[in-house]
N, CA and C atoms of all chains as a GROMACS GRO file, in nm:
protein
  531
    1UNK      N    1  -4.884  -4.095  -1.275
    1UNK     CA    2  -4.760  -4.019  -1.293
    1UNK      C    3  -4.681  -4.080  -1.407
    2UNK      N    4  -4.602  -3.998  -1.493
    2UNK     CA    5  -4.592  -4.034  -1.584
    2UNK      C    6  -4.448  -4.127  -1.524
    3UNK      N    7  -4.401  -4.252  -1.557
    3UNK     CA    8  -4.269  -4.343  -1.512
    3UNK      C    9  -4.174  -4.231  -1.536
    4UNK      N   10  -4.045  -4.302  -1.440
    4UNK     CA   11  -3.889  -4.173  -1.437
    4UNK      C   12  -3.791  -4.217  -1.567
    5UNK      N   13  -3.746  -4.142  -1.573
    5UNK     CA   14  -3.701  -4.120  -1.727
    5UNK      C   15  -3.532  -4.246  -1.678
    6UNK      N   16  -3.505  -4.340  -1.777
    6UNK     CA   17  -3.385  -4.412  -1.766
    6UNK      C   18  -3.244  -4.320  -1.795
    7UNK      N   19  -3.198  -4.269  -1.708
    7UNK     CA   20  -3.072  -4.182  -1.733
    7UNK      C   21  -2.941  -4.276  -1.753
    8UNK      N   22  -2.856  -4.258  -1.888
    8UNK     CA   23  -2.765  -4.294  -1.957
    8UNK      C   24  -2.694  -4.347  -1.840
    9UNK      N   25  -2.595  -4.457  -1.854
    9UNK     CA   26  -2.516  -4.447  -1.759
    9UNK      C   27  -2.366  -4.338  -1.788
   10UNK      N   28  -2.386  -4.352  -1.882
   10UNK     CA   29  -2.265  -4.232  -1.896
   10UNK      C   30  -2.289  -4.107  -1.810
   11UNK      N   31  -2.433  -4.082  -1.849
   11UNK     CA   32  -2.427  -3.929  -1.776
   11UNK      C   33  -2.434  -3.964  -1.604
   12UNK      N   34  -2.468  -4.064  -1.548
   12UNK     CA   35  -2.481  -4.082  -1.461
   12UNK      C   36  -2.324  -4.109  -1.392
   13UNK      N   37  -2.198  -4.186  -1.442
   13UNK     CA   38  -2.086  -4.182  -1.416
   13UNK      C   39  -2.089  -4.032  -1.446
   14UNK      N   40  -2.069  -3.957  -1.529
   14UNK     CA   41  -1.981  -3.820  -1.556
   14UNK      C   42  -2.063  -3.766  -1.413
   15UNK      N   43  -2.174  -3.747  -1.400
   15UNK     CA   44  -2.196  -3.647  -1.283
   15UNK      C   45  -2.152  -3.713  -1.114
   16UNK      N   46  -2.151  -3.838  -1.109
   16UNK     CA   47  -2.099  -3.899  -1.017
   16UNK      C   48  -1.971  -3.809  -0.994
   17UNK      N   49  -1.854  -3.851  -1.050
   17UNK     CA   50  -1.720  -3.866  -1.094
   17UNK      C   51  -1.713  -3.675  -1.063
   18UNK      N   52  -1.793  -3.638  -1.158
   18UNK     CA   53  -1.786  -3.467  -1.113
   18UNK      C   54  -1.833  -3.429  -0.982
   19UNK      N   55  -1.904  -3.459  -0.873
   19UNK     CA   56  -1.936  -3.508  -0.758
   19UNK      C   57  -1.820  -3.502  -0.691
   20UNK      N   58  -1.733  -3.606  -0.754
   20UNK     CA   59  -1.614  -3.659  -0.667
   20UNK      C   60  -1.500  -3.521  -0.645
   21UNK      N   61  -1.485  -3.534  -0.741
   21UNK     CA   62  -1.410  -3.441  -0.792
   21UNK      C   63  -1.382  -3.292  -0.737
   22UNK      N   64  -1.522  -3.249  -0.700
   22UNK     CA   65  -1.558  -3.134  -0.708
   22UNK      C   66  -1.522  -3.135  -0.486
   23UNK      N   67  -1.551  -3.246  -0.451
   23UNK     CA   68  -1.515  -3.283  -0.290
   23UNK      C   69  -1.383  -3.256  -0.305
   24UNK      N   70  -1.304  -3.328  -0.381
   24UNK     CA   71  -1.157  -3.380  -0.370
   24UNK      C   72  -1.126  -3.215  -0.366
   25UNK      N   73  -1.152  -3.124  -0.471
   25UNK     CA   74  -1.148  -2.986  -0.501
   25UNK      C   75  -1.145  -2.927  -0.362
   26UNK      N   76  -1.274  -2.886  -0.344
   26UNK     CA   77  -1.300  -2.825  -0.216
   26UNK      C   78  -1.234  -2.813  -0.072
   27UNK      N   79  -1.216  -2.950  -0.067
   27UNK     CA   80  -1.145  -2.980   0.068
   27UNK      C   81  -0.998  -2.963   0.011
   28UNK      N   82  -0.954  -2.954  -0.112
   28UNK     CA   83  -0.764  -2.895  -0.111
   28UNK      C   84  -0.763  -2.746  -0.140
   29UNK      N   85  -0.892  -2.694  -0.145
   29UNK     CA   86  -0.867  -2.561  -0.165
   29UNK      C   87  -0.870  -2.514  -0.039
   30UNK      N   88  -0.961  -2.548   0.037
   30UNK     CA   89  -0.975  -2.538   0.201
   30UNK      C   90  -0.806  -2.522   0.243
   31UNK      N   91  -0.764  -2.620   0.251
   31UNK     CA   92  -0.608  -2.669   0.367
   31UNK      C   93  -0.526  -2.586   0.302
   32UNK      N   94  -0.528  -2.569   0.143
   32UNK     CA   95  -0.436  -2.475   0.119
   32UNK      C   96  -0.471  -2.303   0.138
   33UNK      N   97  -0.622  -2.264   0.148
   33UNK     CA   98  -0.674  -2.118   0.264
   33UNK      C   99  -0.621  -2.102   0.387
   34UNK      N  100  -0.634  -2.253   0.406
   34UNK     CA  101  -0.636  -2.200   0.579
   34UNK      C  102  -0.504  -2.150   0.646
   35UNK      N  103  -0.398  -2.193   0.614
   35UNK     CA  104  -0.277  -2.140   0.682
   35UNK      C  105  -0.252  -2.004   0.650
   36UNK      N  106  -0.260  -1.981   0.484
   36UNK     CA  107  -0.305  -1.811   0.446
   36UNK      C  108  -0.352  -1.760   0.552
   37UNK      N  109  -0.487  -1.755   0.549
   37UNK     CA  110  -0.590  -1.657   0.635
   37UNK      C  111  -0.514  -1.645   0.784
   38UNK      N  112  -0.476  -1.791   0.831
   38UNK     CA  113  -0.376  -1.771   1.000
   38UNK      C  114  -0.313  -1.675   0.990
   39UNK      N  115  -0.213  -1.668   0.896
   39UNK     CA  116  -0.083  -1.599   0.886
   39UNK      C  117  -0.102  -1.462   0.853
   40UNK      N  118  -0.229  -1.421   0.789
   40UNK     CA  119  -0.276  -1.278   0.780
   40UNK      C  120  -0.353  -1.255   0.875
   41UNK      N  121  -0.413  -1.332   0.973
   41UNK     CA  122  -0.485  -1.266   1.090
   41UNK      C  123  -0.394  -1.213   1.199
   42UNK      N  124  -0.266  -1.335   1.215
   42UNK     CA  125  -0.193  -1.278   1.284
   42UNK      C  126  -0.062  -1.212   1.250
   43UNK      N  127  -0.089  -1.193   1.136
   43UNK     CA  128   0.054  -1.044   1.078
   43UNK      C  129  -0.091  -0.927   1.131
   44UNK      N  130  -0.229  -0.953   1.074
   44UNK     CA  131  -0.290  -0.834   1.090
   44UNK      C  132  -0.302  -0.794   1.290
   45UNK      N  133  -0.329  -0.911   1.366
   45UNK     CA  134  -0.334  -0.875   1.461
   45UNK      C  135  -0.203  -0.802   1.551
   46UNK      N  136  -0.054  -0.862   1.537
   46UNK     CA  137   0.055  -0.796   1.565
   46UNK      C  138   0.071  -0.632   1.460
   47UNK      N  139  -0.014  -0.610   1.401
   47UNK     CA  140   0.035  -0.444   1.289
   47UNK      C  141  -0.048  -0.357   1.403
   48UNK      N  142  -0.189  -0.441   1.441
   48UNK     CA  143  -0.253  -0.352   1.514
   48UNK      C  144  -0.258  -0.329   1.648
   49UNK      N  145  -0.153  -0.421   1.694
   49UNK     CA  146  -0.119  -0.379   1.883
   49UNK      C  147   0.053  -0.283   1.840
   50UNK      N  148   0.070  -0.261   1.768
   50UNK     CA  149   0.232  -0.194   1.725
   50UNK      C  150   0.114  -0.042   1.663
   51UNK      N  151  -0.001  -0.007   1.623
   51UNK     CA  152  -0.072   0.093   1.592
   51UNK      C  153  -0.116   0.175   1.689
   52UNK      N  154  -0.173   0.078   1.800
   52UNK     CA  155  -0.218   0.118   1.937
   52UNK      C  156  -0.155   0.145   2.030
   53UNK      N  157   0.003   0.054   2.001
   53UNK     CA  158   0.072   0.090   2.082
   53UNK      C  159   0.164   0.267   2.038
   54UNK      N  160   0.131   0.282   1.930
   54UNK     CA  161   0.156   0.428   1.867
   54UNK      C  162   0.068   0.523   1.919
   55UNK      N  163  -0.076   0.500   1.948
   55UNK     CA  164  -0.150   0.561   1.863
   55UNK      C  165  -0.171   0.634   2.068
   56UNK      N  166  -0.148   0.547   2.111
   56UNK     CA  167  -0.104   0.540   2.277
   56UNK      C  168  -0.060   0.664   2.340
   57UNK      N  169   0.095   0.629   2.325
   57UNK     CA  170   0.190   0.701   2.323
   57UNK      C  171   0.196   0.883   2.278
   58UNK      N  172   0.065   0.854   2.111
   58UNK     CA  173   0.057   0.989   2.045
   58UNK      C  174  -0.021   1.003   2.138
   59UNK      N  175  -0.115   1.013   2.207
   59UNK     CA  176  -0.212   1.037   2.269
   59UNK      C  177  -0.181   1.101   2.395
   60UNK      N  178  -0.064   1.026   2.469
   60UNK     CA  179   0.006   1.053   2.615
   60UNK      C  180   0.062   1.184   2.641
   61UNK      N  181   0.078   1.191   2.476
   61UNK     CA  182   0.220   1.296   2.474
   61UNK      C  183   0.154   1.431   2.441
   62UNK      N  184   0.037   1.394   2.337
   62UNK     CA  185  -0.104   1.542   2.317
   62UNK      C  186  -0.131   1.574   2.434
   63UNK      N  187  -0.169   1.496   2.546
   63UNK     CA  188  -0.230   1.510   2.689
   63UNK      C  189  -0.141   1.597   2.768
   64UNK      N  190   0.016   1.578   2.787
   64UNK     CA  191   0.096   1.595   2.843
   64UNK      C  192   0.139   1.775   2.773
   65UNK      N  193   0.135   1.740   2.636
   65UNK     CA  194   0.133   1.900   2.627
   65UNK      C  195   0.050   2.015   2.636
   66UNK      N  196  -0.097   1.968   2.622
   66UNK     CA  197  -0.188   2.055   2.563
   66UNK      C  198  -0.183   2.108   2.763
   67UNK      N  199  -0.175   2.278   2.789
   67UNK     CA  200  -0.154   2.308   2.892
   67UNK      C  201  -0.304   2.408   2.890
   68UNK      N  202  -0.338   2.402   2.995
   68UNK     CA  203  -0.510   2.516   2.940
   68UNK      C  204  -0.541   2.527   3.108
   69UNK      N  205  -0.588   2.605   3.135
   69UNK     CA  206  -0.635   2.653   3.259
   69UNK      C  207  -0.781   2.604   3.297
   70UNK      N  208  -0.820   2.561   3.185
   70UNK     CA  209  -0.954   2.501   3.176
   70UNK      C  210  -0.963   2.319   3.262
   71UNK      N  211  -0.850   2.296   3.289
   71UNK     CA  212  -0.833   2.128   3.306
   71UNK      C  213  -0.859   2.126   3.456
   72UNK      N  214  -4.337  -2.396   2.465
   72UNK     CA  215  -4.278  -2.462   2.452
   72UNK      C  216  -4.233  -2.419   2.316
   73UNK      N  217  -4.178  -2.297   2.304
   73UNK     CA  218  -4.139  -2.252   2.139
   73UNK      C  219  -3.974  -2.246   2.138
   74UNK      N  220  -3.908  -2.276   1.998
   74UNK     CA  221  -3.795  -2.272   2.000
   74UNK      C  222  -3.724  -2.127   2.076
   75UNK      N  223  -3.592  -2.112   2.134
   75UNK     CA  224  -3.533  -2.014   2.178
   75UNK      C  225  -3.533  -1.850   2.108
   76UNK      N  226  -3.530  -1.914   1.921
   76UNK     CA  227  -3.555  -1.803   1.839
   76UNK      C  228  -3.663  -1.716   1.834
   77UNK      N  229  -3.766  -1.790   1.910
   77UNK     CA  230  -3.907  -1.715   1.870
   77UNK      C  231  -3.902  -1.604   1.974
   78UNK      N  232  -3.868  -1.652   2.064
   78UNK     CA  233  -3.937  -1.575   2.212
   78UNK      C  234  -3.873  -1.355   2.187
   79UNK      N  235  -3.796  -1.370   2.073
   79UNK     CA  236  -3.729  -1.269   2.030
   79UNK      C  237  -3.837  -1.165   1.942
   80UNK      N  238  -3.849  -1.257   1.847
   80UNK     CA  239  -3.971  -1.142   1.727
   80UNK      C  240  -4.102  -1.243   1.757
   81UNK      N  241  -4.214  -1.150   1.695
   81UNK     CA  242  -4.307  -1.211   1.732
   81UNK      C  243  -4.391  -1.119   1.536
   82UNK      N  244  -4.479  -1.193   1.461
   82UNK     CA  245  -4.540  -1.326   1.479
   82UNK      C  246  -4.400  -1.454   1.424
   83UNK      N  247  -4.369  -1.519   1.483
   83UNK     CA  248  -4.296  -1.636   1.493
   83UNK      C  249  -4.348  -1.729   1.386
   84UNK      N  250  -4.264  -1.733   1.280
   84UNK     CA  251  -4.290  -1.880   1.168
   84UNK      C  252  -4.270  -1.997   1.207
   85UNK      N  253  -4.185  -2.023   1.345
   85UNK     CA  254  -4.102  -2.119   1.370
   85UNK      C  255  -4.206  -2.198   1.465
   86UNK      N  256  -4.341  -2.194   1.491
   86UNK     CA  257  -4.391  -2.247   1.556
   86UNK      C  258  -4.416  -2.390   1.580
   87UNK      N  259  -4.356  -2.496   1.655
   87UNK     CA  260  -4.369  -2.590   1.715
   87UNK      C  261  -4.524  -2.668   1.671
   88UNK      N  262  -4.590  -2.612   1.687
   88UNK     CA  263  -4.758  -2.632   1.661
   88UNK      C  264  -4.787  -2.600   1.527
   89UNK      N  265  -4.719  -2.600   1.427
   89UNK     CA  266  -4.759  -2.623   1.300
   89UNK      C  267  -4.658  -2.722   1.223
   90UNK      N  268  -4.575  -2.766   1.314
   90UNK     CA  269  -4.507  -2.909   1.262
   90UNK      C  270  -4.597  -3.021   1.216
   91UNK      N  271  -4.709  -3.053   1.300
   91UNK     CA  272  -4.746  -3.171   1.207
   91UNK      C  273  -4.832  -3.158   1.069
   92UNK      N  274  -4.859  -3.015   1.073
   92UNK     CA  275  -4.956  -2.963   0.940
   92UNK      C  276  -4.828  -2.950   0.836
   93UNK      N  277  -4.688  -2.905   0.859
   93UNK     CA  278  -4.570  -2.919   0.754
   93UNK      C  279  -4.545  -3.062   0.698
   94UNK      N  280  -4.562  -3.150   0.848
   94UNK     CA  281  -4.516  -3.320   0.820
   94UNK      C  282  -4.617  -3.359   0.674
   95UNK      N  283  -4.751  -3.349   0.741
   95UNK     CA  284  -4.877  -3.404   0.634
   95UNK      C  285  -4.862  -3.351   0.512
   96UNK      N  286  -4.780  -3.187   0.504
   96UNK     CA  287  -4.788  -3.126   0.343
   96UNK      C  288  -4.681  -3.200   0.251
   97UNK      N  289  -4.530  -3.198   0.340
   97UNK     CA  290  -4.462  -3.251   0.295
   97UNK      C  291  -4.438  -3.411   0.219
   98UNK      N  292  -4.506  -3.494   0.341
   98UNK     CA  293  -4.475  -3.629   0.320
   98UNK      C  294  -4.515  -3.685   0.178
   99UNK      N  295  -4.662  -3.676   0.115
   99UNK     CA  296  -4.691  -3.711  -0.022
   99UNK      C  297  -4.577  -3.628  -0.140
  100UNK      N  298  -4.543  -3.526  -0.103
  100UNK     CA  299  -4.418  -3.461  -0.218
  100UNK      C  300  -4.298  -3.474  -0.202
  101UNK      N  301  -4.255  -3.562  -0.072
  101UNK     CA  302  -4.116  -3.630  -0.044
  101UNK      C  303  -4.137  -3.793  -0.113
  102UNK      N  304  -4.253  -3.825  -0.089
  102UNK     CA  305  -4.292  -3.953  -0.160
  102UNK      C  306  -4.292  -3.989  -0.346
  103UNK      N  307  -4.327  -3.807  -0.366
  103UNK     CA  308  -4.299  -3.831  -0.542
  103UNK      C  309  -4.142  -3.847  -0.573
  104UNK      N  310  -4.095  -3.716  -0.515
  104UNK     CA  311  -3.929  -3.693  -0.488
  104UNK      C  312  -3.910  -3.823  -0.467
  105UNK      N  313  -3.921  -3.883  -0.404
  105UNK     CA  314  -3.823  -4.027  -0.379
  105UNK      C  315  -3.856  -4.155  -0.521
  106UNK      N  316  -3.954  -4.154  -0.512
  106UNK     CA  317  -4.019  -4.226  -0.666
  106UNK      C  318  -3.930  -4.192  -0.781
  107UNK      N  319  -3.928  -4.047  -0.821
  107UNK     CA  320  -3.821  -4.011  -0.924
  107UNK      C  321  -3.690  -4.065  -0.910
  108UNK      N  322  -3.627  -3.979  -0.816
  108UNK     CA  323  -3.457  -3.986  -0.752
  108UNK      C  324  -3.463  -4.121  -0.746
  109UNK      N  325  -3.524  -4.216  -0.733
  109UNK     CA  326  -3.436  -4.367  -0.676
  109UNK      C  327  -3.387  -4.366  -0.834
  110UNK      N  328  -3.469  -4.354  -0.942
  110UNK     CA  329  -3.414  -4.421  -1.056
  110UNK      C  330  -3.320  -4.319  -1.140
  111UNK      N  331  -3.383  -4.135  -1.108
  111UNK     CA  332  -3.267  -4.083  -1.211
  111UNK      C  333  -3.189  -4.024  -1.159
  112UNK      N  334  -3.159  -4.012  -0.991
  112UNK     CA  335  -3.093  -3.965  -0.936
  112UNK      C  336  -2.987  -4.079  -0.916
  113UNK      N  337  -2.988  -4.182  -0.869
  113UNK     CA  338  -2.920  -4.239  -0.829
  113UNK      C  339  -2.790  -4.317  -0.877
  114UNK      N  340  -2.679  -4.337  -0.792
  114UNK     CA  341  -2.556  -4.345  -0.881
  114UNK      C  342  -2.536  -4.423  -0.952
  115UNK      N  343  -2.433  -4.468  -1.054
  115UNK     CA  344  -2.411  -4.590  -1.111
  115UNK      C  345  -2.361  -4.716  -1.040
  116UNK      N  346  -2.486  -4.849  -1.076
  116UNK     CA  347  -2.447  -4.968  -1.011
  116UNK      C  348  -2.246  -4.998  -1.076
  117UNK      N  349  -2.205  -5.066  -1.048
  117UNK     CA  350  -2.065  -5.102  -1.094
  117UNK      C  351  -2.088  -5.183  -1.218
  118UNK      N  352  -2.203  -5.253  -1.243
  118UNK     CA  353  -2.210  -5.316  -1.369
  118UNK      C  354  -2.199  -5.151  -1.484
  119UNK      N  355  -2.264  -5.088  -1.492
  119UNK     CA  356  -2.322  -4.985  -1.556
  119UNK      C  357  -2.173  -4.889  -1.593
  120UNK      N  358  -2.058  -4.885  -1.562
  120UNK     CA  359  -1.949  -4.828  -1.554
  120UNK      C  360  -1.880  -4.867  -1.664
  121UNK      N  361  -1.861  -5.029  -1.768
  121UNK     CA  362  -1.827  -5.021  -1.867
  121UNK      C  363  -1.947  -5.003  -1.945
  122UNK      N  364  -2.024  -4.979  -1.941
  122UNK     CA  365  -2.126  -4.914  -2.068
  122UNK      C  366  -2.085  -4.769  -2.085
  123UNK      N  367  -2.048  -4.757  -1.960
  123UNK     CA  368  -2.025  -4.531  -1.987
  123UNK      C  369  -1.891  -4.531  -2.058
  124UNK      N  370  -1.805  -4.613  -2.027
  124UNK     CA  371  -1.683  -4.611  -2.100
  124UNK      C  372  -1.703  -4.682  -2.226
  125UNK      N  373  -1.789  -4.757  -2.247
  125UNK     CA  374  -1.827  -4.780  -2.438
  125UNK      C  375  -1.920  -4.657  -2.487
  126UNK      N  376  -1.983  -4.596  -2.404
  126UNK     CA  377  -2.063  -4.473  -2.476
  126UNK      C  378  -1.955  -4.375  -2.479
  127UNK      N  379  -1.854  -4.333  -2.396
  127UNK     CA  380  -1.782  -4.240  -2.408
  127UNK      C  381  -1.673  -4.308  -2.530
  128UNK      N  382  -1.626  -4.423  -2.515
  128UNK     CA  383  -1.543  -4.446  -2.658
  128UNK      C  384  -1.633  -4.395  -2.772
  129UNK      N  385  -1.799  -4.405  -2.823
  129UNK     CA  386  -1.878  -4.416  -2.898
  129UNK      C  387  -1.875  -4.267  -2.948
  130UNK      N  388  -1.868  -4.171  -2.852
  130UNK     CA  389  -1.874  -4.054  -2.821
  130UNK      C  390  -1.731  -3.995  -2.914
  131UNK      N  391  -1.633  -4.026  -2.903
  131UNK     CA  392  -1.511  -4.011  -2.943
  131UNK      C  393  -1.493  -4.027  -3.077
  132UNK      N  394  -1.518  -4.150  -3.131
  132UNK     CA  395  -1.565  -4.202  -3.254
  132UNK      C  396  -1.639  -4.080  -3.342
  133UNK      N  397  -1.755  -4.096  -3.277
  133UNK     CA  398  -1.806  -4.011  -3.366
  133UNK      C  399  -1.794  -3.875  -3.387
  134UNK      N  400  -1.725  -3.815  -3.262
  134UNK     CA  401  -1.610  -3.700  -3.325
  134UNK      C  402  -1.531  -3.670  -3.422
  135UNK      N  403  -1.486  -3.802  -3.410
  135UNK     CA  404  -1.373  -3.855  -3.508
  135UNK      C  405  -1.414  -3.843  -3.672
  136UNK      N  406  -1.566  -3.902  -3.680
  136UNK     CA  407  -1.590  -3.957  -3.805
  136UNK      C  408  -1.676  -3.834  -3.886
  137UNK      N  409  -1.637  -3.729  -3.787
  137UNK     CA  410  -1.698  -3.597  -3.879
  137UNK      C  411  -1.883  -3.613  -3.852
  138UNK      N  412  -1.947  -3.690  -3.738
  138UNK     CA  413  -2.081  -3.690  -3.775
  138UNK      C  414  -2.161  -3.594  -3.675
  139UNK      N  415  -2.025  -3.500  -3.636
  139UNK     CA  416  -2.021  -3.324  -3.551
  139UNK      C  417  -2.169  -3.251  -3.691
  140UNK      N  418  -2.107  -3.296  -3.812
  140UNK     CA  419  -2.183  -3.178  -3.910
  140UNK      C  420  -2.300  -3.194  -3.959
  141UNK      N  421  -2.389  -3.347  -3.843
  141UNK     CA  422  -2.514  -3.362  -3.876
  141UNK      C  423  -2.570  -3.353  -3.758
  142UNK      N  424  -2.539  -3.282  -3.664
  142UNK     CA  425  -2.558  -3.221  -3.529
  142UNK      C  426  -2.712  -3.127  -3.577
  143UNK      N  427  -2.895  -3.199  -3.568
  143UNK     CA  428  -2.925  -3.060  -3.543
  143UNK      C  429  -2.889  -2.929  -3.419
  144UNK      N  430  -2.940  -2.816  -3.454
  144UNK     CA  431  -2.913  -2.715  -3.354
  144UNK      C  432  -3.000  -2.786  -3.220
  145UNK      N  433  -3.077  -2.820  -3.205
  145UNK     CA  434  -3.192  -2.864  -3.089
  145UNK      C  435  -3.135  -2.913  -3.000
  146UNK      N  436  -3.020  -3.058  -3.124
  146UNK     CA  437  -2.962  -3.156  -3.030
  146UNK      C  438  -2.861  -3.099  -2.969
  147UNK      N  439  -2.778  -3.047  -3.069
  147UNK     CA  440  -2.657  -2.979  -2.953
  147UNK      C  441  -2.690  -2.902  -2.871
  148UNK      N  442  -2.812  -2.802  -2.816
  148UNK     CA  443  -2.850  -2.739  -2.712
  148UNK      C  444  -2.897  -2.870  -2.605
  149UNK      N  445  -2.975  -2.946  -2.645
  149UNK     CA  446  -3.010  -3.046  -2.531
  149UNK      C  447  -2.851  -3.069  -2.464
  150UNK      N  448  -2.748  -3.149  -2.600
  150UNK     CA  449  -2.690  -3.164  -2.508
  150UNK      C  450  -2.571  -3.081  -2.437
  151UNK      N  451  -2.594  -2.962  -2.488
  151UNK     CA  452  -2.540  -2.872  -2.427
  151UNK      C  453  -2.625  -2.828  -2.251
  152UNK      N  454  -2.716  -2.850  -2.248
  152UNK     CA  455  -2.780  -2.798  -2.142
  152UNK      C  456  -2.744  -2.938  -2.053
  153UNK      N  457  -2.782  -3.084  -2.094
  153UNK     CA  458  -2.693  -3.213  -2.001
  153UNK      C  459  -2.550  -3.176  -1.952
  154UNK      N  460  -2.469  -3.158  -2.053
  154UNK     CA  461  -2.362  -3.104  -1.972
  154UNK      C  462  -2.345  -2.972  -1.872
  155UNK      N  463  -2.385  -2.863  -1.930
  155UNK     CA  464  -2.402  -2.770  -1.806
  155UNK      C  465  -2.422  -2.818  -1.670
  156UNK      N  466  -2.576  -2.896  -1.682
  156UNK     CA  467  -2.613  -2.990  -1.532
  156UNK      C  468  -2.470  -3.084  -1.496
  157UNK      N  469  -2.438  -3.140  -1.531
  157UNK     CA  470  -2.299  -3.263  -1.502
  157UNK      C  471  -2.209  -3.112  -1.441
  158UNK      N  472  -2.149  -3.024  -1.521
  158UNK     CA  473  -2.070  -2.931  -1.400
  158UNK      C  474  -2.090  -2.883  -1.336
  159UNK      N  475  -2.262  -2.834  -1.295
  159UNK     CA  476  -2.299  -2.772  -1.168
  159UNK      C  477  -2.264  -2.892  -1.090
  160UNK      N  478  -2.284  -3.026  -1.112
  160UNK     CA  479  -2.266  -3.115  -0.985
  160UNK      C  480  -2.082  -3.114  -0.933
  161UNK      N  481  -2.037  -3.052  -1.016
  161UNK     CA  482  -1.881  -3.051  -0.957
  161UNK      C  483  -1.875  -2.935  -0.850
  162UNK      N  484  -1.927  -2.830  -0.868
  162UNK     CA  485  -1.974  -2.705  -0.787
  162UNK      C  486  -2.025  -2.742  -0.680
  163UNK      N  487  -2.136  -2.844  -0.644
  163UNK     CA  488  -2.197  -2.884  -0.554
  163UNK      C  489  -2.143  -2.956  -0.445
  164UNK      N  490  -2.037  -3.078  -0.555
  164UNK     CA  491  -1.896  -3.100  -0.455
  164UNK      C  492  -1.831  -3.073  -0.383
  165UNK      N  493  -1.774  -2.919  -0.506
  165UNK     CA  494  -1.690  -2.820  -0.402
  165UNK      C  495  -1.720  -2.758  -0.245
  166UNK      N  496  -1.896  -2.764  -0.262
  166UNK     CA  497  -1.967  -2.653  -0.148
  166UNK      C  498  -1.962  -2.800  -0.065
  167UNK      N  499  -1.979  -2.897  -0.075
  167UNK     CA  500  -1.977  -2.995   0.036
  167UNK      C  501  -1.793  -3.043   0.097
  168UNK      N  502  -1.727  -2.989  -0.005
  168UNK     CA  503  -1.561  -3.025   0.021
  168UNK      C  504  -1.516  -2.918   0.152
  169UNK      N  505  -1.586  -2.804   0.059
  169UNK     CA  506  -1.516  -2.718   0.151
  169UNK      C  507  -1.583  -2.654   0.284
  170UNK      N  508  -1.730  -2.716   0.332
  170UNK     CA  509  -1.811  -2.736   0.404
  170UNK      C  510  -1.858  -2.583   0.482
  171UNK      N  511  -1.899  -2.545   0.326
  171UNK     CA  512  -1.962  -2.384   0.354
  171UNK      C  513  -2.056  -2.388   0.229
  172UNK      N  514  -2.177  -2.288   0.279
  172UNK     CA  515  -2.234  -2.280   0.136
  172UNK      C  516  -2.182  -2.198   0.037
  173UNK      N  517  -2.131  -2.047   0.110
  173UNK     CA  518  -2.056  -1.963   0.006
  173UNK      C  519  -1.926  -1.893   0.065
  174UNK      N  520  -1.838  -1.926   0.000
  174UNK     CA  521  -1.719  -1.896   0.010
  174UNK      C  522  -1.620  -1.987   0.095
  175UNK      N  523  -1.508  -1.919   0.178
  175UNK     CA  524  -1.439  -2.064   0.233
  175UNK      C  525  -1.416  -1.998   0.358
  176UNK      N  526  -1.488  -2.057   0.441
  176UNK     CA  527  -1.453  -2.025   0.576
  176UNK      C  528  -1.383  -2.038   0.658
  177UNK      N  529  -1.246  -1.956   0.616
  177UNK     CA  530  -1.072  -2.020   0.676
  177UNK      C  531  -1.094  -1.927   0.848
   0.00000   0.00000   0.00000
C-alpha cells in the first residue's frame, strides 16, 4: 500500500478549529430554535382548540336548525 | 432469534446470521481505514500548532508580496478544492452540534 500522505499542520489545525466551530454553531443555533418552535406549537395549539371550539358550536347550531321529517 | 424489525417484512436484510460474514468483510477494510486516518486524519499534536500559525503568517506574506500572479491555474484549484474540504468539516460540526442529521429538531 502505497504510505499515508503527511497532512500540513496548518490544514490539519484549520479543519480541526472548523470542527470546533461548526459544534459551537450548531448547538447555539439549536437553544436559540428551540423556544421559537415552543412558542409556535403552543400559539398553534391554543388557535386550534378556539377553531374547534367554533367549528363546535357551528355545527350545534346547523343540527339544531336543519328541521326534516327524515330525522 | 431475529431483530423486532424483521418479523414485519420478509426477505429481511437485517439477519442476525449474516453478522459474522459482515464482521470478516469488514474487518481487513476497517484495518486499511485505520492505517490511513491515524496519520491524515488525525488532529494536531500541540507541538504542530505554531507551525500552522508560521504557515498561515507565510500564507499572508505571500499575499502580500504579489506572488497571487504566479499562481498556476492547477494550483489554485488544488487549493481551492483543500479548502472546500476544511468547510465541509464546519458543516459536519454543525450536524453533530445540533444533534440531527438534517435540519434542527426543535
Amino acid at each position: 500500500m502505497i504510505p499515508p500522505v503527511q497532512v500540513s499542520p496548518l490544514i490539519k489545525f484549520t479543519r480541526y478549529s472548523a470542527l470546533l466551530v461548526g459544534m459551537i454553531y450548531g448547538k447555539k443555533r439549536y437553544d436559540y430554535l428551540k423556544p421559537i418552535a415552543e412558542e409556535e406549537r403552543r400559539i398553534e395549539a391554543e388557535e386550534k382548540k378556539k377553531r374547534e371550539e367554533l367549528e363546535r358550536i357551528a355545527k350545534e347550531l346547523a343540527e339544531a336548525s336543519e328541521d326534516s321529517i327524515l330525522k | 432469534a431475529e431483530p423486532a424489525v424483521c418479523r414485519r417484512r420478509s426477505p429481511c436484510p437485517l439477519l442476525l446470521s449474516s453478522l459474522p460474514a459482515a464482521v470478516a468483510y469488514s474487518k481487513p477494510r476497517l484495518a486499511t481505514f485505520w492505517y490511513y486516518a491515524k496519520v491524515e486524519l488525525a488532529p494536531p499534536t500541540p507541538g504542530e500548532i505554531p507551525k500552522a500559525i508560521d504557515s498561515m503568517k507565510a500564507m499572508v506574506r505571500s499575499f502580500q508580496s504579489g506572488r497571487l500572479a504566479q499562481l498556476t491555474v492547477r494550483e489554485a484549484l488544488r487549493n481551492g478544492l483543500v479548502a472546500t474540504e476544511v468547510l465541509m468539516w464546519f458543516y459536519i460540526g454543525e450536524i453533530i452540534g445540533k444533534r440531527g442529521l438534517i435540519g434542527y429538531n426543535v
